[in-house]
N, C-alpha and C positions, 0 to 999 in steps of 0.2 A: 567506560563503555560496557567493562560486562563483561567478554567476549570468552576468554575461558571456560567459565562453568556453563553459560547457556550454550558455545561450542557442543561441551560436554554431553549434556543432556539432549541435542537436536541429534550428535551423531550415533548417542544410547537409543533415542528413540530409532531412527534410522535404522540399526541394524535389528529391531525388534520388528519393523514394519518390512523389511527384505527378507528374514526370517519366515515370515506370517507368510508373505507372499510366493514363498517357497514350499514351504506345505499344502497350499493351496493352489498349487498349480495346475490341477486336474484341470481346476475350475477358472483359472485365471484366461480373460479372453486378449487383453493385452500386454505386450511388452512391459517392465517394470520401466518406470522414466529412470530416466539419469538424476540421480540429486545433487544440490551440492557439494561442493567439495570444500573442507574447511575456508581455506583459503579463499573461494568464492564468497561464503559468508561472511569472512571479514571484510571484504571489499564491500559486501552489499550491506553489511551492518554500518560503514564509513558512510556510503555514498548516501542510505537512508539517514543516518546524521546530520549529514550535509544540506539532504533538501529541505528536512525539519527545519532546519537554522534558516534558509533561505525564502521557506516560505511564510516562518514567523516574520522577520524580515518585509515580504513583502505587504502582509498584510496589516503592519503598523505603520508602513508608509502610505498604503492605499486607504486609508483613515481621511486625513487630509482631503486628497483629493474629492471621496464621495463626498465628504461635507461642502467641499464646493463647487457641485454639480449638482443640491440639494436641488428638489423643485423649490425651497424658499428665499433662494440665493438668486439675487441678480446677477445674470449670466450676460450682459449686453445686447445684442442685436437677436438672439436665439430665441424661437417663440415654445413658449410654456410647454407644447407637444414637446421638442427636442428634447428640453433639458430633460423633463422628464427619462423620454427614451436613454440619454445618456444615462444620468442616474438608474435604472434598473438595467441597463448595462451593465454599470460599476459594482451593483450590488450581486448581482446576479456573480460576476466574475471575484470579488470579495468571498461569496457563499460556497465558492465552487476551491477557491484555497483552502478556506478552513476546514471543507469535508476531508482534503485528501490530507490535510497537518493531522485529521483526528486517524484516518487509515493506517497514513507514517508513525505514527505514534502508536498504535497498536499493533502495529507492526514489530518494532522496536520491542513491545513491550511481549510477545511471544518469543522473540528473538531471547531476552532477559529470561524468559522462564521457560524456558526449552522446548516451548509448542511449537515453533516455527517451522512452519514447510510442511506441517502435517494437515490434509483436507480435513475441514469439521466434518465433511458429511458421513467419509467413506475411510477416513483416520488413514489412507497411507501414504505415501510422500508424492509433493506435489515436485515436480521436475522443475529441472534448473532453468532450463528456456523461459519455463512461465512466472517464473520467481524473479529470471533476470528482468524480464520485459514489466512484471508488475508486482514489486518487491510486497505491495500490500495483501497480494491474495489469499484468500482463505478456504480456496476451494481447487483441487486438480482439477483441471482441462475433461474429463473424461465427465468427474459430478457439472460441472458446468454444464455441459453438452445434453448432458441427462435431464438439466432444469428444466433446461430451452423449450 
């Protein structure tokens, strides 16, 4: 898993980005968020493990299935519209696993190299709440809201 050194270097960074955020306080218009806490991270470095594995998992069992809900496949009594709809159903929901196995996995993979939990936009720590509710995020709540 890793969990040591990328530990390491999330809570190096961390105290570098509370640091920053303490010098700049003049200017700071919100609260610093709450980060994780070690221990956090290993749970959520497990539980992102875990859903990797489950959604590799599911999406080599959902194989099968789309191919026989193909529109070329005889489906019995179901007229051409259905199957169809089923199948871009199936795909549709297929498309939608493997965007998040590629989010969980780079997820994972900031986790491994000590970026994690830090906003690309605005580089300083994304809080726990947002990290717990969406362990792939790459952006703090505040840059989000800025997007919008």
């Amino acid at each position: 898993m890793g969990s040591s050194p990328s530990l390491f270097l999330f809570l190096q960074h961390s105290v570098l980005r509370l640091h920053k955020m303490k010098m700049n306080s003049e200017t700071t218009v919100l609260e610093p968020p709450l980060l994780p806490t070690i221990d956090q991270l290993i749970d959520l470095e497990i539980r992102v493990t875990g859903e990797i594995e489950e959604l590799k998992n599911e999406i080599e069992a959902a194989i099968p299935e789309i191919e026989a809900v193909s529109p070329e496949s005889s489906v019995g009594d179901l007229s051409r519209n259905s199957i169809v709809h089923i199948y871009e159903m199936a795909v549709d929901a297929q498309n939608r696993r493997e965007a998040r196995l590629v989010k969980l996995e780079q997820a994972l993979e900031r986790m491994d190299s000590g970026n994690y939990g830090e906003c690309e936009a605005c580089h300083e720590g994304i809080s726990w709440s947002r990290l717990d509710a969406r362990p792939e995020a790459r952006f703090c709540a505040q840059c989000v809201l800025e997007e919008a």
